[in-house]
GUMAR-275678 format. One record per atom (N, C-alpha, C): y, z, x. Coordinates in steps of 0.05 Angstrom, whole numbers, plus 5000, padded with zeros to 4 digits. Example, Ala and Ser with C-alpha at 12.3 -4.5 7.8 and 13.67 -1.06 7.14 Angstrom:
<atoms>
488651565264 491051565246 493451565264 495551425257 497951435273 500151575258 
</atoms>
This chain:
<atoms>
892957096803 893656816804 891756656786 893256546767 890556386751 890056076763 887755986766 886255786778 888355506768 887955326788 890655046779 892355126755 893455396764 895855416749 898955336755 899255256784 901355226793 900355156824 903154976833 902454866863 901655126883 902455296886 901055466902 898355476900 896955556880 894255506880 893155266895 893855036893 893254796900 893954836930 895854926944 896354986960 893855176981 892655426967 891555566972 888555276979 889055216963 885955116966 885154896983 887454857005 886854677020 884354777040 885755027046 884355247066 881255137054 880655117035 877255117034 876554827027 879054667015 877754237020 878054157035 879854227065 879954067085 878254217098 876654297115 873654427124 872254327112 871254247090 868554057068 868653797080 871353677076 871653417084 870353417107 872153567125 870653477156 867753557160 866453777149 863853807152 862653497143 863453447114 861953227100 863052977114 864552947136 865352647149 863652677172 862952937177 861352957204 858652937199 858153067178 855052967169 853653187170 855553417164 853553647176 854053847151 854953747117 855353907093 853253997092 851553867095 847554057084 846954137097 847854287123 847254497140 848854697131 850854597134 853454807135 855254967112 854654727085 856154697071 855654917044 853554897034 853355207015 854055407024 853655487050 855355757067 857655737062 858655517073 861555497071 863055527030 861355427012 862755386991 862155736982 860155756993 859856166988 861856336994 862856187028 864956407036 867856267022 867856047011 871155966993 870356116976 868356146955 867556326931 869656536937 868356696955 869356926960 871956976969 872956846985 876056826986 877456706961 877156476943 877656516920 878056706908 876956866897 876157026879 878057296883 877757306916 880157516931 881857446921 882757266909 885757246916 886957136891 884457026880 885557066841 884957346828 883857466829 883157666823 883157976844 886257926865 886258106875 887958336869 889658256850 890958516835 889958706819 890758916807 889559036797 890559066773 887559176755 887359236725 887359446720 889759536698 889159806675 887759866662 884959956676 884660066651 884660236626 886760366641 888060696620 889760706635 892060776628 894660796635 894261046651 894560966679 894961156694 892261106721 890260916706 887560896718 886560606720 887560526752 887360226757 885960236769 884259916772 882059856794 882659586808 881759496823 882159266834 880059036824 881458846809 879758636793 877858536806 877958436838 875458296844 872958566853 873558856851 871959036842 870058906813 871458976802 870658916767 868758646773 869358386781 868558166781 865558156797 865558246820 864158346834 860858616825 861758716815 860558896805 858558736772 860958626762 860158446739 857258266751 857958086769 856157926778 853658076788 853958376806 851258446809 849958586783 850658666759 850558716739 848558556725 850358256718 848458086715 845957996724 845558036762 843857976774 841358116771 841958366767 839658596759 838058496738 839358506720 839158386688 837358186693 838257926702 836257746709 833957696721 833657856743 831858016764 829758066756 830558246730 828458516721 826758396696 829558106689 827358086660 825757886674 826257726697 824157506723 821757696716 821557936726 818958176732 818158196710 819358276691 817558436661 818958146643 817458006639 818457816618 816857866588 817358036568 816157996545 818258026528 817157986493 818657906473 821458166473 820858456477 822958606479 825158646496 823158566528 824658486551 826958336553 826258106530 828157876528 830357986507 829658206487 831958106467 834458376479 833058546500 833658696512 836058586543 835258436547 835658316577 838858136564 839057946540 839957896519 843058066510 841858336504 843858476498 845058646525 844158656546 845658676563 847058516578 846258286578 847358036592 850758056574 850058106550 852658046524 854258346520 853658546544 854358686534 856858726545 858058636576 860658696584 863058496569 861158266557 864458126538 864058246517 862458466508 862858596489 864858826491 864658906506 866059096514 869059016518 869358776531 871758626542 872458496514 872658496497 873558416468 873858626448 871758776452 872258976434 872659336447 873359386467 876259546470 877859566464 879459426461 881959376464 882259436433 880659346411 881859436391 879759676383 878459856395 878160136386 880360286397 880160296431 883260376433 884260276456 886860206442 889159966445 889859996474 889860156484 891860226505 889160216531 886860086529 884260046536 884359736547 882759666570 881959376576 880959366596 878259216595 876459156608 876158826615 874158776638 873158446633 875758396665 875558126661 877757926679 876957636673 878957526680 879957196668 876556996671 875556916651 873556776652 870756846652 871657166640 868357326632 867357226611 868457086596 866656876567 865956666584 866156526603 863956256617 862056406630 862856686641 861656756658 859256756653 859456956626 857157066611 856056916594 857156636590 854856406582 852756276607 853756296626 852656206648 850256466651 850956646654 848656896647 846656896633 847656746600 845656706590 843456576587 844656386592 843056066596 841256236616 840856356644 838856416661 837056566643 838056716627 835556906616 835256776588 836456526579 834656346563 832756256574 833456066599 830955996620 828756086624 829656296634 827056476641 825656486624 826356596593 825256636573 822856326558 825056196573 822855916559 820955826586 821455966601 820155896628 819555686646 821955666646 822955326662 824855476683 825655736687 826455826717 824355986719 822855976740 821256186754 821156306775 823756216791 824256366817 827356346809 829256566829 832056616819 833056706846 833356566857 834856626897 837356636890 838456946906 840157046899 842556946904 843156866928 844956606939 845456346923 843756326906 844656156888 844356196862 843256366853 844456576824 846956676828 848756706848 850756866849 852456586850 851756356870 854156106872 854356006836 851855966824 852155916802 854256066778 853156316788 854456516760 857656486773 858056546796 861156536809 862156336815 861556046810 862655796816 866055806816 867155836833 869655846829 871255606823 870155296816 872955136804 872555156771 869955306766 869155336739 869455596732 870555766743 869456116730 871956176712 874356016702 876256156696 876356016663 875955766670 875755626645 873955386635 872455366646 869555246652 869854906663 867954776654 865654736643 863554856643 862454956625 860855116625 857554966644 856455086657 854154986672 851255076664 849454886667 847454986656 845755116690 843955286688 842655386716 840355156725 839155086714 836954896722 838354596744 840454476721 842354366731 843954386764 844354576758 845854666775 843854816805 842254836794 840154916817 838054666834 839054386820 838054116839 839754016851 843454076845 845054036862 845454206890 844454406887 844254686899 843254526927 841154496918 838154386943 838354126948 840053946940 839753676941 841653596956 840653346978 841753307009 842753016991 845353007011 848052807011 848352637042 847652437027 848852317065 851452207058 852052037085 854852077085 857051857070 855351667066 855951557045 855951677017 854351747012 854451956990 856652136982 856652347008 858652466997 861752337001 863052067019 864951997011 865351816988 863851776974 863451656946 863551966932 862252146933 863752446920 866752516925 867452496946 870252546957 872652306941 870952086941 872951806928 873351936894 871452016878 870752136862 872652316853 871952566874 873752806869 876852726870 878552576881 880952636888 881852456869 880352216848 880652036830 880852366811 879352496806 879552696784 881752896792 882352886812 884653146822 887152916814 887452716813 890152636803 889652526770 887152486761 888052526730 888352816723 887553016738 888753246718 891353356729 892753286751 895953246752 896653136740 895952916727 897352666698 897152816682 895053016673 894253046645 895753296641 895553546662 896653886668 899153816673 900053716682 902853796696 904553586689 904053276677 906153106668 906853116639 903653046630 903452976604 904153226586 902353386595 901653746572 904453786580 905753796604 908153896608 910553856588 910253506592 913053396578 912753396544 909753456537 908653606504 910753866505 910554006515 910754276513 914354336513 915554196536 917354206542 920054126514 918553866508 920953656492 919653606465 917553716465 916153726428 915353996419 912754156426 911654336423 913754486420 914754666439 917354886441 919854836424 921454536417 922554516406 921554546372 919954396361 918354566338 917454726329 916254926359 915555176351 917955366345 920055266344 922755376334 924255316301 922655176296 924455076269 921755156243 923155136226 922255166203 922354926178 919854986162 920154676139 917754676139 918054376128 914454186123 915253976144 916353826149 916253676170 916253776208 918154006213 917354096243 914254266231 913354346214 910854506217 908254126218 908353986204 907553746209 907653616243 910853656251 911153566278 909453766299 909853986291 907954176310 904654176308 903254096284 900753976290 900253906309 901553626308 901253436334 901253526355 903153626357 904653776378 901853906402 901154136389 899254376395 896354226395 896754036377 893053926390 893553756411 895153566417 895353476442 896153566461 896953796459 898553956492 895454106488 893754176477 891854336481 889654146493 889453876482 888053706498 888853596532 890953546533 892053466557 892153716579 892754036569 892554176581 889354356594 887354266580 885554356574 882754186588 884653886578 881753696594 883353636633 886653706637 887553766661 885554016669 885154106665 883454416675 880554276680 879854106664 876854116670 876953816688 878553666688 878753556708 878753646741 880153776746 880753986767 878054136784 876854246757 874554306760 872254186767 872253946751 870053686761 870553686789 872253526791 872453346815 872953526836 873453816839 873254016869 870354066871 869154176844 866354166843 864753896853 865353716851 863553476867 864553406894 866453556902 866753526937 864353696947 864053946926 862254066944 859353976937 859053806928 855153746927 855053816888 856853856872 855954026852 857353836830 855753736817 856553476791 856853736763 859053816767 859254006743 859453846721 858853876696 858153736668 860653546663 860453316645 863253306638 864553436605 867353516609 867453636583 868753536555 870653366559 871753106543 870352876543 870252716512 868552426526 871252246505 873452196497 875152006483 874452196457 874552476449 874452616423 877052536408 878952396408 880152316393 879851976381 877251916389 875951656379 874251786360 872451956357 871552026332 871152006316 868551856299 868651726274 868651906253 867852276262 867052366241 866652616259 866752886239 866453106251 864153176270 862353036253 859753106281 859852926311 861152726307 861852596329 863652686345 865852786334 868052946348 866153146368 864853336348 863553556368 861553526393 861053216393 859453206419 861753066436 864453036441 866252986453 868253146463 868553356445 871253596447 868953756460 870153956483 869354176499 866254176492 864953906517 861753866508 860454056519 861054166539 859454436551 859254676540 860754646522 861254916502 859154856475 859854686461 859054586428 855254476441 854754346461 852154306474 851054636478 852054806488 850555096501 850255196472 851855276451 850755266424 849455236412 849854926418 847254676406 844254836410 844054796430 841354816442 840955146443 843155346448 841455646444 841055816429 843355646405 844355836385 842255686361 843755336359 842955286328 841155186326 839255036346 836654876354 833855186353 834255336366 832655676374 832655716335 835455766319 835255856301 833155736281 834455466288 831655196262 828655196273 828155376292 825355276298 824155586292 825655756294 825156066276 824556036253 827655856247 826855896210 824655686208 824155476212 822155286211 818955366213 818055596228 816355726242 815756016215 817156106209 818456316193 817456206161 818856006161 818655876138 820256036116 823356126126 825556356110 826956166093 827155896096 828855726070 827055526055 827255496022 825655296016 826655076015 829755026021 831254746007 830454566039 830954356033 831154206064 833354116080 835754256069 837354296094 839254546089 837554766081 838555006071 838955136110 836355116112 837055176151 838655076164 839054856165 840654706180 843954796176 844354816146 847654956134 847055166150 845355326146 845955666149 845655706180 844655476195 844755556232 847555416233 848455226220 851455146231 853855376226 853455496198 854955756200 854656046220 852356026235 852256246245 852356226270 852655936274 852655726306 856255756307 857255586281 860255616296 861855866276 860056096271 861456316271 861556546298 860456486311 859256566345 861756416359 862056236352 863056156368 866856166367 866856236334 869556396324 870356566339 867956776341 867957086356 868257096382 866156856396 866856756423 869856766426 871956576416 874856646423 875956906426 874757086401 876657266394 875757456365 876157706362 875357846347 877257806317 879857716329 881657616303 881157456278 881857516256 881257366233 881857006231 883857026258 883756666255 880956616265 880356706288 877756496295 876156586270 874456776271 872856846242 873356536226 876256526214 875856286196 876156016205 876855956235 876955736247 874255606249 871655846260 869555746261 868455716230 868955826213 867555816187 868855576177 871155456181 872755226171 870555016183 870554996218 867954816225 865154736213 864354966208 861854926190 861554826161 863354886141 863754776127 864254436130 866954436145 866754066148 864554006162 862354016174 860453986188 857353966157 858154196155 856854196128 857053966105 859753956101 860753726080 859953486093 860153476112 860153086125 857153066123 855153216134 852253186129 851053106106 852453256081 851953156054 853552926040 856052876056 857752676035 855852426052 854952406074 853552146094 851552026074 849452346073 846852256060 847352146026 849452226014 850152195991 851051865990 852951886010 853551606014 850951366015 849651426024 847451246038 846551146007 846351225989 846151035965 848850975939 850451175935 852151115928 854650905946 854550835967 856750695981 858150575977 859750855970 863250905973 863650865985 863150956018 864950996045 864050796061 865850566066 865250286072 864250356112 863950096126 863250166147 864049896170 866649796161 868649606167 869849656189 871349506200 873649626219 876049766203 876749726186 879149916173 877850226161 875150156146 874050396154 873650566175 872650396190 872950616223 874950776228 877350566233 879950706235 879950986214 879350836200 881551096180 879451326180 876651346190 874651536196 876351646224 877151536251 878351716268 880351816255 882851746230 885351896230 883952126220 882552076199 880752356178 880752526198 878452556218 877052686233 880552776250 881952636259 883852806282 884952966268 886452876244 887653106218 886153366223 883353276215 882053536206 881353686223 880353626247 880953786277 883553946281 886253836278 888053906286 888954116269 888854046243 888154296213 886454476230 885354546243 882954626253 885454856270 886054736281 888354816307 890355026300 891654836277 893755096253 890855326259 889955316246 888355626239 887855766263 886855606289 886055776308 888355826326 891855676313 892955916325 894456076315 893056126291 894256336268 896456396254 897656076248 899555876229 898955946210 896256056202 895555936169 893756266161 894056486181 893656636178 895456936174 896157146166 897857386163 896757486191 899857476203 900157656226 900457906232 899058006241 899358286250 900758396270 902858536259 904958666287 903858756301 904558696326 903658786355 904259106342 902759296369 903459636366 905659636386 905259506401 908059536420 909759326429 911959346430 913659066431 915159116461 915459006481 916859046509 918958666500 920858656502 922658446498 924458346518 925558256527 927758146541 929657896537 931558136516 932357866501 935657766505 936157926534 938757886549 939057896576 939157646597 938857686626 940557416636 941757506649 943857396675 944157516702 946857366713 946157426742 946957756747 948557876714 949658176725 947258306699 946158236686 944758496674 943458306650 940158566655 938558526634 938558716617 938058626603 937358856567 935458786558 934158966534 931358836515 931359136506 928559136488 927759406474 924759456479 924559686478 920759766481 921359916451 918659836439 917659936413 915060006412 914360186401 911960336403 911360396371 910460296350 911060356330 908560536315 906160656346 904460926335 906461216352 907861146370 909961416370 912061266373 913761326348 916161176340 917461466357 917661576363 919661786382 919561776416 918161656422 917461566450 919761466467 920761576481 923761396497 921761326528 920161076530 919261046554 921060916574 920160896594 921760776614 920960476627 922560336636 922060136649 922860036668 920459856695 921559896722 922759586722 924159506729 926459276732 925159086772 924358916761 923458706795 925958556794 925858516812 927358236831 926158016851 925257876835 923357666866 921057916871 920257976847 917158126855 917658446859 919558546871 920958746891 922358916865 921459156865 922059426848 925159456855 926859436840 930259536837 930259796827 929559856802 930760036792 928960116768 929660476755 926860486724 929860596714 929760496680 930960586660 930060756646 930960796622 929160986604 930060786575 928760636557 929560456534 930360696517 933060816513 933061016486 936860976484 937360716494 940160626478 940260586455 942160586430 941760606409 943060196402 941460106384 942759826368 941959936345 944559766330 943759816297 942459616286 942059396293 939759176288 935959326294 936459446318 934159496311 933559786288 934759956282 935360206259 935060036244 935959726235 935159596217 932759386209 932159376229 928859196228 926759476224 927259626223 925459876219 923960066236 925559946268 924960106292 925960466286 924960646279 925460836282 928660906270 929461096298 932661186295 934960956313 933460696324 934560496329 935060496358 934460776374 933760856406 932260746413 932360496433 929560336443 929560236456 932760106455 934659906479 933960006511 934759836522 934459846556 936659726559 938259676591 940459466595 939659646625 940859436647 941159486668 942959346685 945259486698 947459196706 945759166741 945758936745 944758856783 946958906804 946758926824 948059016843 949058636852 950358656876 951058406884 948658316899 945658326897 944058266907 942458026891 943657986880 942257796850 944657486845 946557556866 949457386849 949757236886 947357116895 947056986914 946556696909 947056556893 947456236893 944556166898 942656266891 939156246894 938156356868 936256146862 934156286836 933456586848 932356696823 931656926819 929257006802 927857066801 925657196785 925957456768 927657536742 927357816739 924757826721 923558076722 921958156704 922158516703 921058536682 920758786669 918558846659 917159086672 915659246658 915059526654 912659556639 912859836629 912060036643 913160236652 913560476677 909060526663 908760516691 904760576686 903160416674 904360216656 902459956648 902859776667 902459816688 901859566711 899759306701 899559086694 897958916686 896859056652 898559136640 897059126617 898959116597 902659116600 904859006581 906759036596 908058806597 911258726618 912758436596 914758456601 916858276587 916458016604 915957806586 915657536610 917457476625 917057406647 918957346678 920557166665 923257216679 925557086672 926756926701 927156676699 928256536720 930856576715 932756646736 936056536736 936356466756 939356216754 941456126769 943056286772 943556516791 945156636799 948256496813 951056516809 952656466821 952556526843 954756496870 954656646881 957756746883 957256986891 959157226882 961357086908 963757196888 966357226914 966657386924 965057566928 965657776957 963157766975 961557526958 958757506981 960357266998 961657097000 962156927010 962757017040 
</atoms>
């Protein structure tokens, strides 16, 4: 189940805001209430992460295993470098902290049919790090496990952040609320639980629905123009809905999680943009990646120009943070595209400052936010791989014919092009039936599928032709959670002999 992905979730989570409330109306949250947000943790977590993961076909585990295990993982890690803190300790403590999203990124492409990790192991393991940054600069000196674990497992933040810093987060921890207080938190929270229903579910929606999707269908210079737009605002509206969600459940419980949007489409200029767009992210950077790097090289004394360091930590600041997304050649150049304009604006400013060209008017202003949104959104093309050569998937599962009497689609496998696999057919969740895809089309003999055997079709029984939606989906016989054809809604008639 992914976190405010849909009203059920919201649903689920009454179970753990109506109990807060009444603790926090009774006056009894700072007795009661970290226990209590420990044991929602944990029922959370059950229940987003209670299905299970492939990780080899044939060899599943149960995700909040994985999650679980992850967290004491980290805990050790942190523990051990608390006890032995020296210069190796750290660069050691470092690479293990980094080593399960290493793993969880880069599996998958040594071998394919491989996957590790679960939904939100890149915040996770920023939040990991930051502790054994801490430690390392020695501003945490004690690490209680009950709240190293609420921290690292924060559940309105673990899937898609705001990212949290530990120090932070360890004075909300200990810090008493009366009851005024916390219904000025509560007034708070439920003000932020209905801007990110405006923002998730109206706005991003009716983007996605009646612009985005309709452009991501056409071709030209003007729908590829319309789809700009498109994709940076459904990515903002969908994205700052999430961290809304996040805020404001996080401050029912005692916990002022960061904020992560500040008006980044007011932006006078790229560097301004970046302390506005995803601040918990471009701030954790700031300060571990590219601030650590300039006082190395500064200390070091490795560059002679005077802002030869500063270029070369922004390339290696938001090339980390390319990689952070994704091992793919878009991010690679998404982040290197950043640094460069980051790069350029630092020098066209100081350049400016005696030649002045670039006026500092109100029509200047303006036309400094259009610059800056363009070039962000240019930003966007690249990171979602518009402007990059695509690489065919290895396997293709499709479903590209379904009604109330029968689905069809093709499985492609194009490292054993002779493979006739099978696939199991749901109904409302519920196993019907397994095919075997090795029908023959001559469209696909002509796209270059093999001997053109690949097809699937399956006709439904009268169990589907009940005048009620339907859910079909399809997937691949033994890849349980690791490749299925996206769920298909139908309007089923209802049949004349169900009557």
């Amino acid at each position: 189940m992914i976190p405010f992905g849909d009203f059920t979730f919201f649903g689920l989570l009454l179970y753990a805001v109506l109990p807060a409330i009444l603790l926090g109306a009774l006056g009894l949250l700072d007795r009661w209430g970290r226990w209590w947000m420990l044991l929602v943790t944990l029922g959370v977590l059950a229940v987003q992460f209670g299905g299970d993961l492939a990780i080899r076909p044939g060899f599943e585990v149960r995700e909040i295993w994985i999650v679980l295990g992850y967290a004491a993982f980290q805990g050790i890690v942190a523990r051990g470098f608390l006890r032995w803190k020296t210069r190796a300790t750290f660069y050691l403590a470092l690479g293990l902290a980094l080593l399960p999203l290493v793993l969880a990124k880069g599996l998958p492409l040594i071998a394919p049919d491989t996957m590790f990790g679960f939904l939100g192991i890149s915040y996770v393991t920023f939040r990991a790090l930051d502790v054994v940054f801490s430690i390392h600069d020695r501003v945490v000196k004690t690490l209680p496990l009950t709240q190293y674990f609420a921290f690292l497992l924060f559940f309105p933040a673990i899937s898609s952040g705001p990212i949290d810093r530990y120090r932070r987060f360890a004075q909300d921890w200990v810090k008493t609320r009366s009851r005024a207080e916390f219904f000025d938190d509560l007034d708070f929270a439920v003000a932020r639980t209905f801007r990110g229903f405006l923002y998730k579910f109206i706005i991003a929606a009716l983007i996605h629905t009646y612009w985005l999707a309709p452009a991501s269908k056409q071709a030209g210079a003007l729908p590829q123009l319309s789809l700009l737009y498109a994709e940076t605002l459904y990515l903002f509206f969908d994205f700052a809905g999430y961290s809304a969600f996040a805020i404001g459940l996080g401050r029912l419980f005692g916990i002022r999680t960061p904020e992560n949007f500040a008006a980044p489409f007011l932006a006078r200029n790229i560097r301004d943009f970046w302390t506005r767009w995803h601040i918990s992210l471009s701030f954790w950077f700031r300060d571990h990646i590219h601030m650590r790097f300039l006082l190395a090289a500064a200390k070091g004394k490795w560059f002679g120009g005077k802002h030869t360091a500063n270029y070369v930590g922004l390339f290696l600041t938001f090339g980390l943070m390319g990689l952070w997304h994704g091992l793919e050649l878009r991010f690679v150049i998404y982040g290197a595209y950043h640094a460069v304009l980051l790069c350029g604006y630092d020098w066209f400013s100081r350049w400016n400052k005696t030649a002045k060209i670039w006026g500092d008017g109100p029509l200047w202003r303006a036309g400094n936010i259009v610059l800056t949104f363009h070039a962000f959104a240019f930003g966007i093309m690249i990171f979602n791989g518009h402007l990059t050569p695509k690489v065919p998937p290895r396997q293709e599962i499709v479903v590209d014919f379904c009604d109330s009497r029968t689905v069809a689609g093709i499985v492609w496998d194009r490292a054993q092009p002779e493979e006739r696999p099978t696939v199991d057919i749901y109904v409302d969740f519920v196993w019907v039936a397994r095919v075997r895809a090795d029908e023959y089309r001559e469209d696909l003999r002509h796209r270059g599928m093999g001997d053109g055997r690949h097809a699937f079709s399956y006709a439904f029984g009268k169990e589907v032709r009940s005048g009620r939606m339907h859910t079909i989906e399809v997937r691949l016989t033994g890849r349980e959670g690791f490749v299925r054809g996206t769920p298909t809604d139908i309007h089923s008639p209802r049949d004349e002999e169900n009557r």
